[in-house]
Structures are given as C-alpha cells and as structure tokens.
C-alpha positions as CSV (number, residue, x, y, z in Angstrom):
1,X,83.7,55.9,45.7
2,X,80.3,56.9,45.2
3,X,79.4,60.6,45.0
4,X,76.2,62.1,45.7
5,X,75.4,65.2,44.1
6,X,72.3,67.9,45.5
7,X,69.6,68.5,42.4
8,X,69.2,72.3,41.7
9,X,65.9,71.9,41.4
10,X,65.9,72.8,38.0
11,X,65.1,70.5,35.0
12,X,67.9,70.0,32.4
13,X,66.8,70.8,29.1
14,X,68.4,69.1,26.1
15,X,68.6,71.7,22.9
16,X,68.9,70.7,19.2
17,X,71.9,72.2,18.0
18,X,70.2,74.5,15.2
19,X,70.7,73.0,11.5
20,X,72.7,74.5,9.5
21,X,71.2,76.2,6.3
22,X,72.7,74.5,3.3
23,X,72.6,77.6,1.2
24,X,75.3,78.9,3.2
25,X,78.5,77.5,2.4
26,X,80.1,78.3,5.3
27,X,77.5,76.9,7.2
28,X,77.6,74.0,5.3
29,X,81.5,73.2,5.3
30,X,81.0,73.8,9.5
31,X,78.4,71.1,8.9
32,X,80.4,68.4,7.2
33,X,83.8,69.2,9.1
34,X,81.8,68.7,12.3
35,X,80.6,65.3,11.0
36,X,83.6,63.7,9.7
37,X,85.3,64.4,13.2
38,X,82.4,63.2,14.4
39,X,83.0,59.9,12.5
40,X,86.7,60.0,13.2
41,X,86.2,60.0,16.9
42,X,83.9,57.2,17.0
43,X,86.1,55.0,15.1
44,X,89.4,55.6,17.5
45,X,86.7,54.9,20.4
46,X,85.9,51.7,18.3
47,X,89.7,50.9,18.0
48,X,90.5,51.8,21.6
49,X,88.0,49.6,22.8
50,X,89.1,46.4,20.2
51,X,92.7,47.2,21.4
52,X,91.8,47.3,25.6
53,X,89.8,43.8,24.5
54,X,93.0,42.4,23.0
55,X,95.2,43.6,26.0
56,X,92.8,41.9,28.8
57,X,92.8,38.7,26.8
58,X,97.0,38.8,26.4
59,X,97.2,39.7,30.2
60,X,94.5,37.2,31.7
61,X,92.3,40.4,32.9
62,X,88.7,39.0,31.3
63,X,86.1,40.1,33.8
64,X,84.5,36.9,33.0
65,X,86.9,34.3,33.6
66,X,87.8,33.4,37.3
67,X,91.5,34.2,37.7
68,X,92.9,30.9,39.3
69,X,96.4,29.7,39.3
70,X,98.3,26.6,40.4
71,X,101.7,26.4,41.1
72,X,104.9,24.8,40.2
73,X,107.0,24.0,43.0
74,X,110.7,25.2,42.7
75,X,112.6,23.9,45.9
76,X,111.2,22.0,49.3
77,X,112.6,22.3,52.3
78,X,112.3,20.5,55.8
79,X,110.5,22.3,58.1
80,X,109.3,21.9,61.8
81,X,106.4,19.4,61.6
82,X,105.7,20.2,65.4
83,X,105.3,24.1,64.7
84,X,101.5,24.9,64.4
85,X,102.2,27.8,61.9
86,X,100.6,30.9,62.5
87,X,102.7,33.3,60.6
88,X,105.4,33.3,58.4
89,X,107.7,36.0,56.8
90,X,110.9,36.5,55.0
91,X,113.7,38.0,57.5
92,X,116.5,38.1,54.8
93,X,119.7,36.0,54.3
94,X,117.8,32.9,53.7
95,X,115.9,33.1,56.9
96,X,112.3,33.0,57.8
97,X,110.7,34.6,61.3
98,X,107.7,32.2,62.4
99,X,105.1,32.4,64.9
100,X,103.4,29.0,66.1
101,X,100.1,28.5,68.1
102,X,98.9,25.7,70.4
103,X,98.4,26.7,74.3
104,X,102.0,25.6,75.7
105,X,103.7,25.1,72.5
106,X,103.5,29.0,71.0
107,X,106.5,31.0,69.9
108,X,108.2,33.4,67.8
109,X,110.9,31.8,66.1
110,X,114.3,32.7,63.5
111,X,114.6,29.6,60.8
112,X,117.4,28.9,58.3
113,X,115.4,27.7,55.2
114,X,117.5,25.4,53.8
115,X,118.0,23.6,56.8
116,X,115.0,24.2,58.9
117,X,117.0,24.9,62.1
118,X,115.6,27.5,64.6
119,X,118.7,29.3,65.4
120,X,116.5,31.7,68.2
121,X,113.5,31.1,69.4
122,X,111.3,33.4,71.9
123,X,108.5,30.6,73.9
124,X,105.8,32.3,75.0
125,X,103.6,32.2,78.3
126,X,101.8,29.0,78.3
127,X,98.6,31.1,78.5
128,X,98.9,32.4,74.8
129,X,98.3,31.1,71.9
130,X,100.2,33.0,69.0
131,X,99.0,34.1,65.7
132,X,100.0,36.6,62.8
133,X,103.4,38.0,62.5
134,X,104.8,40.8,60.4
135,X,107.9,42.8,60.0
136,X,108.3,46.8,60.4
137,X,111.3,48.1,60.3
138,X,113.3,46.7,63.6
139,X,110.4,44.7,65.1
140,X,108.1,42.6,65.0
141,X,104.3,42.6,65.5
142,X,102.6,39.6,67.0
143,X,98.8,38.9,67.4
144,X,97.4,36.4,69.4
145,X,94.0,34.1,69.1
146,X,90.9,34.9,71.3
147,X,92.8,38.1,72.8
148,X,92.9,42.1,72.1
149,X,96.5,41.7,73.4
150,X,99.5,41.7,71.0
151,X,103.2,41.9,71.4
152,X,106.0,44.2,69.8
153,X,109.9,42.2,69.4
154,X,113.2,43.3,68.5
155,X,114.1,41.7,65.5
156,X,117.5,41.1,66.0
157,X,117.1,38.6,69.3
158,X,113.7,38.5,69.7
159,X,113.2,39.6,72.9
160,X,110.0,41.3,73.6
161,X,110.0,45.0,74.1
162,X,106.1,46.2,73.9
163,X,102.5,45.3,74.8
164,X,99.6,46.4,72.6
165,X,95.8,46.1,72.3
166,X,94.8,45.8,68.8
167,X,91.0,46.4,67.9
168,X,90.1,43.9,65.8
169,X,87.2,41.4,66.7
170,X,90.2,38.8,67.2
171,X,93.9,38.4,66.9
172,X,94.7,36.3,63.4
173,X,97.1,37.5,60.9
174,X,99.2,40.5,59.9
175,X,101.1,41.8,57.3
176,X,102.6,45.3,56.5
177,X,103.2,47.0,53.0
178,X,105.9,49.1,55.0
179,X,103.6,52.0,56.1
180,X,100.4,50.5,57.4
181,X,99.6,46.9,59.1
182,X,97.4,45.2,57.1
183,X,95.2,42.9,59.8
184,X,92.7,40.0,60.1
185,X,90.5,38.3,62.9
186,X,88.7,35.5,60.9
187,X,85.7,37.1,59.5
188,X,85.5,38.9,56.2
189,X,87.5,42.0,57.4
190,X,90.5,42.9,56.3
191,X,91.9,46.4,58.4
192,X,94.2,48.8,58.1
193,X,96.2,49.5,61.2
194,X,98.5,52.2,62.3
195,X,101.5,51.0,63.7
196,X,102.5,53.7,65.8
197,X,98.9,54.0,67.8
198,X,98.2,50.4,66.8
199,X,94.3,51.7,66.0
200,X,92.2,50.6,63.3
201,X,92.2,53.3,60.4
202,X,90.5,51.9,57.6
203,X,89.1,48.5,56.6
204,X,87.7,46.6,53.9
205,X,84.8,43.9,53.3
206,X,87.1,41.3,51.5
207,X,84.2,40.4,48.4
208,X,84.3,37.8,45.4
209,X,81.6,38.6,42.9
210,X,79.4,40.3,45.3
211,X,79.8,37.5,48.2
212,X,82.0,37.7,51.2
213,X,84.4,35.8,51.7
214,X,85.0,34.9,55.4
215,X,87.9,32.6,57.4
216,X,90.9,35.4,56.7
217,X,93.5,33.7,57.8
218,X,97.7,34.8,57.3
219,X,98.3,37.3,55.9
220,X,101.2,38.6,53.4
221,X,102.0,41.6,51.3
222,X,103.2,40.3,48.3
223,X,103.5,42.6,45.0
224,X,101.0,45.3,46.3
225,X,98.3,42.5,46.8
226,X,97.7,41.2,50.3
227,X,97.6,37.4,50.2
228,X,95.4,36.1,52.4
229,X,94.8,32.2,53.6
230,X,91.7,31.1,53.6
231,X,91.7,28.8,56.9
232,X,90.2,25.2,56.3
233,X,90.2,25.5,52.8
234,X,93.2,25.0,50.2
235,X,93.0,28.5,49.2
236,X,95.4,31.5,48.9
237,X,92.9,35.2,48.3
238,X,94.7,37.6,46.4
239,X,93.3,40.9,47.9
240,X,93.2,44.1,46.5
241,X,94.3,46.8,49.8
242,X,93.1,49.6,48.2
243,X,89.0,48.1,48.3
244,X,89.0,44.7,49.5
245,X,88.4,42.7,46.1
246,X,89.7,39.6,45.2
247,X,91.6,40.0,42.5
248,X,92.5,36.2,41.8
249,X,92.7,32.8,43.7
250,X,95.6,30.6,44.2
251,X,94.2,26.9,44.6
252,X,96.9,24.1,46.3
253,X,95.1,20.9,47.2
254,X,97.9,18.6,45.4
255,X,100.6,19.9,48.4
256,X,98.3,19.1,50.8
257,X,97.6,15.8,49.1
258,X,101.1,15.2,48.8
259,X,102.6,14.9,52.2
260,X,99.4,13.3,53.1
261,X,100.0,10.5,50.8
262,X,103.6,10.4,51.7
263,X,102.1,9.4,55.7
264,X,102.1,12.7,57.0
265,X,98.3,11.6,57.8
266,X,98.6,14.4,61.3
267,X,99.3,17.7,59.5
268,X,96.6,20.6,59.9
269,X,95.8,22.8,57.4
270,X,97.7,25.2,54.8
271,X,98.9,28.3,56.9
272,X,102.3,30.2,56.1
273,X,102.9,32.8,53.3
274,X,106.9,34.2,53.2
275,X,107.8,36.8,50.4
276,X,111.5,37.5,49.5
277,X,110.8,40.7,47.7
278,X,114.7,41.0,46.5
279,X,114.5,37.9,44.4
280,X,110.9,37.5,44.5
281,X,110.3,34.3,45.8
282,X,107.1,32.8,47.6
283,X,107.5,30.4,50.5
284,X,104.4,28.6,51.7
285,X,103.8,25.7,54.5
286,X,101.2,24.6,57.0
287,X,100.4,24.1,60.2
288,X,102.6,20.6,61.0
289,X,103.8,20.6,58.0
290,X,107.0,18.9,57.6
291,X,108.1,20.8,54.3
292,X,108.2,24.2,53.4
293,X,107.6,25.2,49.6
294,X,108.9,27.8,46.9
295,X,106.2,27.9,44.6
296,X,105.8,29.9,41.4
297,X,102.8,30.7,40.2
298,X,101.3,29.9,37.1
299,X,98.1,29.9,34.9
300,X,95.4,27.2,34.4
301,X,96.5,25.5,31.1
302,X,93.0,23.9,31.3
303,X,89.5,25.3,32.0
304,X,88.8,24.9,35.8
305,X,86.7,22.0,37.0
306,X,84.8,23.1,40.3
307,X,83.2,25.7,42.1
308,X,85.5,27.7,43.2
309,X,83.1,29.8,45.5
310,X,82.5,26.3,47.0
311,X,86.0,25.5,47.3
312,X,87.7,29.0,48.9
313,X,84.9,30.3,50.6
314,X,83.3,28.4,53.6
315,X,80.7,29.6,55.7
316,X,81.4,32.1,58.6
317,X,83.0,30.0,61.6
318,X,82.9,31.8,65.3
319,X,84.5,31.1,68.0
C-alpha cells in the first residue's frame, strides 16, 4: 500500500556528526568502536543479501525468470464429453461437483472420478446458461453467463434453496478460500465477495509485469493462490488474493493436443480446475473433454521457447 505523508513545511537538515578529537582517548576509542561496528554491520548486510540470492535461486523465486511449469500427468479419467464445463471442484470421497453451460444443456452435477458417472444431477431452466461453481460449507454457489442472477444449492442433493444477485460485470467463475468468494466475470477483475450479503468487498486488477491480463475464466483456491483459467488460451494464472499478481503460469497445450490427435477434433477449450486439499491433488478438464486429468506440477527443465504474454494473455473479449 502506498502512504502519503503531509510535509511540515520545514526543511530537513542533515548534520555532520562532530569529529572526534584524536587527542582524547576516549574520544578516540568511541571513534574506532563506532567504525568497526560500522564495518561489521555492512558485512552481515552483505551476507544476508548473498544468502536471500542463494535462497531465490534454490526455490525458483528470481524476479527475472518467468515462473512457468508443465505438468506430468498422474492418472486420466473418463469424463462427460457432452458436459460444456463451467466449474469444477472437489466434493470429497472421490467425487467432483460440476457445473456445465450451453442454453438447454446447463446443470449442476455430483461425479464419481474414477468412473465418470453423474450419480445426481440438478438441470437447470433452459433459459440459463451456467457458469462458476464453488463450495462453502453445505452449499453451493452457482454464477451464471450474461446474468446478475446466481443460485445457492444444498450440497447433499442438490436441490436449490436460494436466489442471489451477484455484482460483478458478469457471472463467470468462483472459488472460496473458506471465508470469502473469490469471483470473476471475464475481464481482468478478480473480486472478493461476501457470502452472506453476496456484495462485492474488495477486488483486484489481476497484472503480469505491469499488463493486465484479461479472459478470467474458472476459478480455484488452491494452496492460498487462486488459479485462474485463462479462457481461449492454454493457460492456468496463478493469482496472488492478497494483490492481484500473477505469481506464476501453468502452460498445457500438449493435453489439449493430445485428445485432439487422438480424434477428439469437437472439444472446446481448457476449463475445470478441482483441488483435493486432503491429499493435495489437482484435477483439470475442459469443456467436452472426454478425460479428466491429475496433474502434478513441475518446473521447466529447459529455458522457455515463446512469449508467454502472447500465449496466456489475449486481448480483452466482450460480449
């Protein structure tokens, strides 16, 4: 935060400490103790600052590298390749709750991982078109595309128990950290929403070296970062909450690639982030995706070929 401070009016004047007179040996000793801690406490600064240099290197942390990772894929598992996925989370016991979009085709589904089964689904009116999903507690928070209007479900058999207007621009994705909503609508915004008044109480310009990046897509809390999809784009933001900074980029063309090669020549784009904080495992998928993915994530043995401004962060769209 930047502080602003009123000017007295005065001028600061810096004084000369006096010199001391070498003929006094008191004086004197003052003198040389003064400089050797002097000298002392510019070598420990010296030291600290080698030390934090090392540390940033071991942990990946240089200010002037681009923090990108791929991943390694642990399991795949089938998954819906008609649900348009909207928003994903973790529900426990090997379960995921979805939301899926598409006028006629939306819902808020319960799906065993493994097998991919809905086991309950809610289908919602034909004149909706669902978006981000998250988890508080016993329900449920829903957002819907090109609508204020949101909806509230029980958790346990999805049935709907609250309508909301949420004060976004748009209705896109959600995600909670367990005490606030974390929300999105598509621009470069990423709020922070109360969910007992469901009002806007804070919000962030999401920024990558000094640009915004635009397109925030589904969201997840994962780790105390808020992962964000960029939409159209192969890209996962990892967002800092606290200012809106991107603290590091997850790039995942290859899955995309994959099923694509494999004839799945009708899926849409990467959408889906799941986080099974217990054993701390990342799902993604995508919209018509007929796999869902465990990923781990891991560093860039090689130096980065690209632009990844170019890659991750498209142009504003608006609907």
């Amino acid at each position: 935060m930047t502080r602003y401070y009123k000017s007295s009016g005065k001028k600061s004047v810096k004084r000369r400490p006096p010199i001391p007179n070498p003929t006094n040996l008191h004086d004197h000793t003052n003198y040389k103790m003064a400089a050797l801690l002097v000298s002392a406490a510019a070598f420990a600064y010296a030291l600290t600052l080698i030390f934090l240099s090392i540390s940033s290197n071991s942990l990946g942390l240089e200010p002037s590298i681009d923090r990108i990772y791929d991943v390694q894929v642990v399991n795949e598992f089938p998954h819906d390749p008609d649900a348009f996925t909207q928003g994903l989370l973790y529900a426990g016991n090997d379960a995921l709750f979805e939301s899926t979009g598409l006028y006629g085709h939306s819902s808020v589904r319960k799906v065993a991982i493994r097998t991919g089964k809905v086991e309950v689904m809610h289908k919602m009116d034909n004149s909706y078109f669902g978006e981000g999903l998250t988890l508080l507690g016993d329900r449920l928070f829903q957002v819907n595309w090109l609508t204020k209007t949101g909806f509230i479900y029980d958790r346990n058999n999805l049935s709907k128990v609250k309508i909301f207007n949420n004060q976004m621009k748009d209705g896109w994705g959600l995600a909670t950290d367990g005490q606030v909503l974390f929300g999105s609508d598509g621009t470069s915004t990423l709020y922070q929403i109360d969910p007992q008044t469901m009002k806007v109480v804070r919000n962030h310009t999401v920024k990558f070296k000094g640009d915004e990046v635009y397109n925030l897509n589904e969201l997840e809390f994962v780790a105390g970062e808020v992962w964000a999809n960029v939409w159209e784009t192969d890209c996962i933001a990892r967002i800092s909450g606290k200012d809106g900074l991107v603290l590091g980029w997850i790039y995942l063309p290859k899955l995309r690639k994959g099923l694509v090669a494999s004839g799945n020549s009708q899926i849409d784009v990467l959408n889906g982030i799941a986080w099974d904080q217990a054993q701390n495992r990342i799902f993604i998928t995508g919209k018509l995706w007929p796999k869902l993915y465990e990923i781990k994530l891991q560093r860039l043995k090689k130096p980065f070929k690209g632009d990844i401004k170019k890659l991750c962060m498209p142009p504003a769209v608006h609907f």
